[in-house]
N, C-alpha and C positions, 0 to 999 in steps of 0.2 A: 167275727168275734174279735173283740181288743185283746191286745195283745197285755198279760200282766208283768210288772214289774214287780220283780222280787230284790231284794238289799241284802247281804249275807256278810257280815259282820265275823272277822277271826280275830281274838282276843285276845288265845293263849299259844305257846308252841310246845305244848308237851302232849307226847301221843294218842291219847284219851281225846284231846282237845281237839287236835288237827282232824281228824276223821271227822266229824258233823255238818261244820260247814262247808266242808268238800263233796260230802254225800248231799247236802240239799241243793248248791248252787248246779250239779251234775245234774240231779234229776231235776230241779225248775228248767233248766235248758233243752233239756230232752225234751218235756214237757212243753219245749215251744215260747216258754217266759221270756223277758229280757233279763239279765243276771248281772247285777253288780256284787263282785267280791273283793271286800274291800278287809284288811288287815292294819291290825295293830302295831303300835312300837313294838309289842314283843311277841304278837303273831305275823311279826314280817318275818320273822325266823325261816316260817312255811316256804318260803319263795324260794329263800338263798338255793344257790348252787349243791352247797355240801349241807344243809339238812338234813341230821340224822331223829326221827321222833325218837325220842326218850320218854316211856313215861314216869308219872309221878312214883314219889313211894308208897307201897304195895300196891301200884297198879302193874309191878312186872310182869306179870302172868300175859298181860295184854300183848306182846312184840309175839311168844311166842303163839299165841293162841290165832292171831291173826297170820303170821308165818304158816302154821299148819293147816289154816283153814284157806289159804290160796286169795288172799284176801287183796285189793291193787296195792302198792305202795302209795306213799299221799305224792308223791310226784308221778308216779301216773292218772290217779285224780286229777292232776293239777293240768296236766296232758289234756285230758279228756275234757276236763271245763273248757280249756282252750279252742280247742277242736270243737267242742261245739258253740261257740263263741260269749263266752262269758268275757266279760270285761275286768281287770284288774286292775285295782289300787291299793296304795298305801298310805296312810293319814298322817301327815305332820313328820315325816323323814329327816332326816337329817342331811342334807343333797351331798353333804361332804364323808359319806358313811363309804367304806370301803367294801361292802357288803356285794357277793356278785347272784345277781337273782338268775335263777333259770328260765324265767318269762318276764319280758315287760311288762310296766306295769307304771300307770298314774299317777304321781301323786297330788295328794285334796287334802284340803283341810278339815276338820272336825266340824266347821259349821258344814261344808257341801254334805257330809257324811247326812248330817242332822235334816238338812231340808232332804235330801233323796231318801231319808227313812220317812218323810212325811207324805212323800208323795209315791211311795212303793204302794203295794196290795197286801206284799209280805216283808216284814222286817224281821231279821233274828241274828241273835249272836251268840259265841259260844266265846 
């Protein structure tokens, strides 16, 4: 059986946001897919070192709702995509950014982003 390629697209860095494409890139890899995770100017947030999710307003309830439900942190998400070998990048960076990420990570351009969602099985973004 061919093996599918999936494209996982992070947009935002705010709590709500962070959680989706960490839970789909996780289970396509599990699942045996190839996994590109690739982040936005301002879902590189996700990577950094000291990322703390905040979410939006009136979505407070969310930090503790997940807190009490034992839920991973997005950096052990980010762990686990890891580990199960998901690949990362970052689109259109600023290389002179002082930003320190907790995993390496690629950077592409907006067009590669564009041809590898053409040629994924599954494309999605949050």
């Amino acid at each position: 059986m061919e093996t599918k390629k999936v494209l996982v697209l992070a947009m935002h860095n705010e709590l709500e946001s962070a959680y989706p494409p960490l839970n789909i890139a996780v289970g396509a890899a599990a699942s045996g897919a190839e996994v590109s995770l690739v982040f936005s100017r301002k879902g590189i947030d996700i990577l950094a070192e000291n990322y703390v999710p905040l979410p939006s307003k009136g979505l407070e309830y969310l930090s503790n709702a997940l807190k009490n439900f034992e839920v991973s942190s997005v950096h052990e998400l980010l762990e686990i995509a890891v580990d199960l070998g998901v690949q990362l990048y970052v689109v259109d960076l600023d290389i002179h950014t002082d930003t320190s990420f907790k995993f390496d990570a690629d950077q592409v351009s907006i067009k590669w982003v564009l041809n590898e969602a053409a040629k994924a099985d599954l494309f999605v973004h949050f």
